[in-house]
Phi, psi and omega in degrees: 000133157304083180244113170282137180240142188224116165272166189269306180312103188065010167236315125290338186251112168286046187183159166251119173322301223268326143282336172315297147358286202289338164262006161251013162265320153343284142328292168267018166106342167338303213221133195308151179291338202253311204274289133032304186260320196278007183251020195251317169324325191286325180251023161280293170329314184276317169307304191279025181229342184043062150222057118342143168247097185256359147288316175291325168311289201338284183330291188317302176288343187251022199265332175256010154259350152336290188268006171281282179135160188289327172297319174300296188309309177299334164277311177289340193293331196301274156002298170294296188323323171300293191291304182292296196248021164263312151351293217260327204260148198267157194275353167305307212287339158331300185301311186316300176322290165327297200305325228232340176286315186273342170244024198221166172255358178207143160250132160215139194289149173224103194225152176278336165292173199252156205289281189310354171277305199301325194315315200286326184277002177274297178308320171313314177279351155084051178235120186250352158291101178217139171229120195232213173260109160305146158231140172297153210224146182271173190287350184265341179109355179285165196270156186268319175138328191271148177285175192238118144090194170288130183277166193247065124252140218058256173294319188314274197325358199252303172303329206263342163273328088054270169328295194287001170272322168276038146251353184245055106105353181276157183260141166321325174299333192255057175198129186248106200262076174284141188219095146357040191204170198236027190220137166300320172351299181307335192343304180288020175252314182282344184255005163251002200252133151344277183246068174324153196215091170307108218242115181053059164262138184340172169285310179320353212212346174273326190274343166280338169274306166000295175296306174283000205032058190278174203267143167256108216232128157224124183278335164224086182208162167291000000 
């Protein structure tokens, strides 16, 4: 199998979904302006440092849409999708997709952000693969706040296509893997794919492919 692999943040998105998220819940009255933004800067700050807790993010980021209810949440995502993130995505990284879709046999999104931010921005790039952070649901079907399975960050992203290879009967050998992304986070994914692909990358992650001679991509620069 061909497989394009995509991280989503700063690599198809010139923003991060997940803080973005977090400042349009603001914006529309969720969440306080003062206490609120600065912890949501603090584990923005720890995610670009890769000492993320990233259950205590979840638990955080996903806590006012918890308590809003899946009709509320579903009308502002429409919104935030509207206002935010139709904006912000460029017709390169469009093209990229289109590109990696007509010559690959599966595309899939693999983002540390969580499946109720990300699903709608996958379906926007017109990617129905997507491996995200699950969250786990209550006896009611609702989200509790706590992740489900492994979350899919850093090494978690390596089990978890790992995982989605073996539900299609495959091993990482039956697979020619490129892999997408603008983060060191990411390493273990990317020192696991064939044709790592430094996409926008941080300086950390621009001076190691540089040093390895990994491919250098930048989608909104000129």
């Amino acid at each position: 199998m061909k497989l394009a692999l995509f991280d989503l943040d700063h690599t198809l998105l010139p923003l991060d979904s997940d803080h973005a998220w977090g400042e349009f819940t603001t914006r529309i009255g969720w969440t306080d302006p003062v206490t609120f933004k600065q912890r949501n800067d603090e584990f923005f700050a720890h995610y670009q440092a890769g000492t993320l807790n990233v259950h205590e993010y979840v638990r955080f980021a996903i806590d006012a849409v918890r308590l809003k209810g899946p009709g509320a949440a579903a009308q502002a995502h429409a919104q935030f999708m509207n206002e935010v993130i139709t904006p912000a995505i460029t017709p390169r990284a469009r093209a990229l997709v289109r590109e990696r879709q007509q010559d690959s046999d599966a595309v899939v999104i693999v983002t540390a952000t969580n499946e109720f931010i990300t699903r709608p921005i996958a379906q926007a790039f017109g990617v129905e693969e997507l491996i995200a952070v699950n969250l786990a649901r209550g006896s009611d079907g609702w989200i509790t706040g706590e992740i489900e399975g492994v979350p899919s960050f850093r090494e978690g992203k390596v089990e978890r296509v790992e995982q989605w290879l073996a539900q299609r009967g495959m091993t990482w050998q039956d697979a020619e893997i490129s892999f997408y992304s603008d983060s060191t986070n990411d390493l273990p994914l990317l020192e696991k794919s064939q044709h790592p692909v430094a996409t926008n990358p941080a300086p950390g992650l621009e001076k190691i492919a540089r040093e390895r001679g990994w491919r250098i991509l930048n989608l909104f620069s000129e």
